[in-house]
N, C-alpha and C positions, 0 to 999 in steps of 0.2 A: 911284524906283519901289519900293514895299515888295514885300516875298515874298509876302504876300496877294495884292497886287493881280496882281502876275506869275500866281501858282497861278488866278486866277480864269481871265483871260484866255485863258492859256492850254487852261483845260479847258473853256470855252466854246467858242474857237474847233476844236479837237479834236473838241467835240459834235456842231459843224454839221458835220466830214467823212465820209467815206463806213467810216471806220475803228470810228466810234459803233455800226454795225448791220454790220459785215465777220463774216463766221465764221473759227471759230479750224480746222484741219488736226490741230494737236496741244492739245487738253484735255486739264489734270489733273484729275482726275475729282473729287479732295481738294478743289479750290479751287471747283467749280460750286456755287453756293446752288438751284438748281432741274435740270434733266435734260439732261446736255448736246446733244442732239436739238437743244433751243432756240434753240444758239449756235453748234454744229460741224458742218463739212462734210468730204468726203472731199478729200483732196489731191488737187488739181487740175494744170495743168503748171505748174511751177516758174520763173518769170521769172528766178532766180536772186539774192539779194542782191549787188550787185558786190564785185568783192577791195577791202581795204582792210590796209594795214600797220598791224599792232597796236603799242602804243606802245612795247612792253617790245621788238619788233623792230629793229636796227639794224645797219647796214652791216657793221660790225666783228663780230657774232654771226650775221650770215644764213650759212646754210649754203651750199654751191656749188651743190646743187642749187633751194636758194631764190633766190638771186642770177642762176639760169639763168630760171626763173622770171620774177622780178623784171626782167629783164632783154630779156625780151621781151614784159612790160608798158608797158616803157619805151619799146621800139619801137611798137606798137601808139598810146599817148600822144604821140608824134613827140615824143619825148626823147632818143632815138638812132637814129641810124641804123639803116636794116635792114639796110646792109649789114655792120656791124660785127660783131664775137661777142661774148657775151654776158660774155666777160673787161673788154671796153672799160667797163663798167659803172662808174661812179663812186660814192664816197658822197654827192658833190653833185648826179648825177643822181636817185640813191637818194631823197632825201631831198627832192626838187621832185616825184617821181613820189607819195611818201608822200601830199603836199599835192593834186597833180591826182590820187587814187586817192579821197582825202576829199571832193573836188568833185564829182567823177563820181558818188559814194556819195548826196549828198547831193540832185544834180540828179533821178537816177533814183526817190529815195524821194519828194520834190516831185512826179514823176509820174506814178509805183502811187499815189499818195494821190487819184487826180484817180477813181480808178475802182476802188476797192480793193474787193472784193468777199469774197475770204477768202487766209487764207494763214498761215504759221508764224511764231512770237512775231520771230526774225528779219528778216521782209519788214513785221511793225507799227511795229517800231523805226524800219528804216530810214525807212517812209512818214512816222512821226510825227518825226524828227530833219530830214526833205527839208524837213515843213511848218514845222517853227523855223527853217529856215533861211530858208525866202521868206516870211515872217512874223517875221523877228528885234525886230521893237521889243515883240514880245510880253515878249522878255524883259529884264530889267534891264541895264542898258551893262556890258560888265565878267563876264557871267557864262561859267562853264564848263563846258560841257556833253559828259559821258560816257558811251559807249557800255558798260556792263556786262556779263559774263555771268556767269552761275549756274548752277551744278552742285551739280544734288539728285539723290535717290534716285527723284523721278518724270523725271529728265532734264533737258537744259540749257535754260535761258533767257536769252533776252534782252530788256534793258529799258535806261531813260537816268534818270542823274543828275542833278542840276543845285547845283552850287553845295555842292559836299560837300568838308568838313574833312576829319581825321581817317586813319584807315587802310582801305583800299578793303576787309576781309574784317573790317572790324568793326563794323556797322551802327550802333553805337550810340554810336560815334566823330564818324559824320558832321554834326553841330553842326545848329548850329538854324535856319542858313541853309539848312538843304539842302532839295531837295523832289526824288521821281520820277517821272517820268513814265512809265505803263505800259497801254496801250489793250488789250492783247494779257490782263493781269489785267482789266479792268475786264469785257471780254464773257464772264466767266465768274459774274458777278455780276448781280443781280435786284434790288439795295438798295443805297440811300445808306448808307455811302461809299465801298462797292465801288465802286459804279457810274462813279465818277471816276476820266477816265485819270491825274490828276493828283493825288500823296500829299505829304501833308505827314508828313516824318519825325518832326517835334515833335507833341507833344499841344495841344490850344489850339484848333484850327482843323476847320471842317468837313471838311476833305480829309484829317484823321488818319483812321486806317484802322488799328487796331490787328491786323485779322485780316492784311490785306498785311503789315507792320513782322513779324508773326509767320513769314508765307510768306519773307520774306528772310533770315531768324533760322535759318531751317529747313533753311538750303542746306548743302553741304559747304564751298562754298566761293563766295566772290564778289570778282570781278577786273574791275579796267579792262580794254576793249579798244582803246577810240580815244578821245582828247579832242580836242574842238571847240572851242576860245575864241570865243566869240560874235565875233570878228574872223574869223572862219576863215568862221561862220556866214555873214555880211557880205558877205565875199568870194564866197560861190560864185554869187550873183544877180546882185554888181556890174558 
């Protein structure tokens, strides 16, 4: 499958969800091409995005009171017992809760996506990372799919990857494989090629969006938070 054809796909089927006309809670006022009226609504109650262990996280750096944490997510997951304490905790429990924390993540954002209405760049991620997952042949066998955030001076974001080289805080690293998906940008926009949740980081293509590639330029900073190997993807509907 070429990267076209993925980028189409994918921002078609995107179109037809309820994510295409959802209003945003948090607008950057910078980024609207028309009145944010159009696009934003007041925060509503918060489903919550689920926990997920960040990648840069691991057993040997969690702190004690993360690992307490950690550790009565594991119960909850029927990972360990309830009656245990929270010491019993292992790095091979750790690290099977990492994988059911990414599943859970994924099945919940598959079913905000079924009725999404509005919500923060957070809650569009997860909806549009649920819909790759129960829709994985969308994208090409092999790809990697990353959860991002960003930190600007209007506040943090969240958006996904797919299929990026290079150094996660240098955009312009990320090779010409890469493309991102971002719904949570696109309803802040009135024109093509805003209008697509899906960019292509290379120039060439319809889905290039030089004002997005500029809006990620713009950041303080930008960092993996979770990768997804289209196997992972796979796995969570198997």
């Amino acid at each position: 499958m070429s990267k076209l054809t993925a980028m189409t796909a994918i921002n078609q089927s995107l179109q037809s969800t309820s994510l295409s006309s959802a209003r945003v809670w948090n607008p950057f006022h910078s980024l609207a091409e028309g009145p944010t009226a159009a696009f934003s609504a007041r925060p509503d109650l918060d489903p919550k995005v689920p926990q997920v262990i960040a990648d840069a996280k691991t057993f040997a750096n969690a702190s004690r009171s993360e690992k307490i944490t950690f550790a009565a997510a594991a119960k909850h997951s029927g990972l360990l017992d309830r009656e245990l304490e929270w010491s019993a905790l292992t790095a091979q429990v750790f690290e099977r809760l990492r994988t059911q924390l990414k599943i859970d993540y994924l099945k919940r954002g598959d079913e905000s996506i079924k009725n999404f209405s509005s919500g923060v760049c957070t809650m569009f991620a997860c909806a549009a990372l649920g819909h790759l997952a129960r829709n994985h042949n969308l994208l090409d066998p092999g790809s990697v799919v990353e959860l991002f955030k960003y930190e600007g001076d209007q506040g943090g974001h969240a958006f996904i990857v797919v299929n990026r080289a290079g150094t996660p805080d240098d955009v312009d690293s990320w090779g010409p494989q890469c493309y991102v998906i971002d719904p949570w940008y696109a309803r802040h926009r009135i024109t093509a090629p805003g209008t697509n949740a899906v960019k292509d980081m290379t120039a060439g293509t319809a889905f290039h969006d030089p004002a997005f590639v500029a809006f990620l330029k713009d950041a303080n900073s930008r960092a993996v938070q979770v990768t997804f190997p289209h196997t992972q993807l796979i796995q969570a509907f198997s």
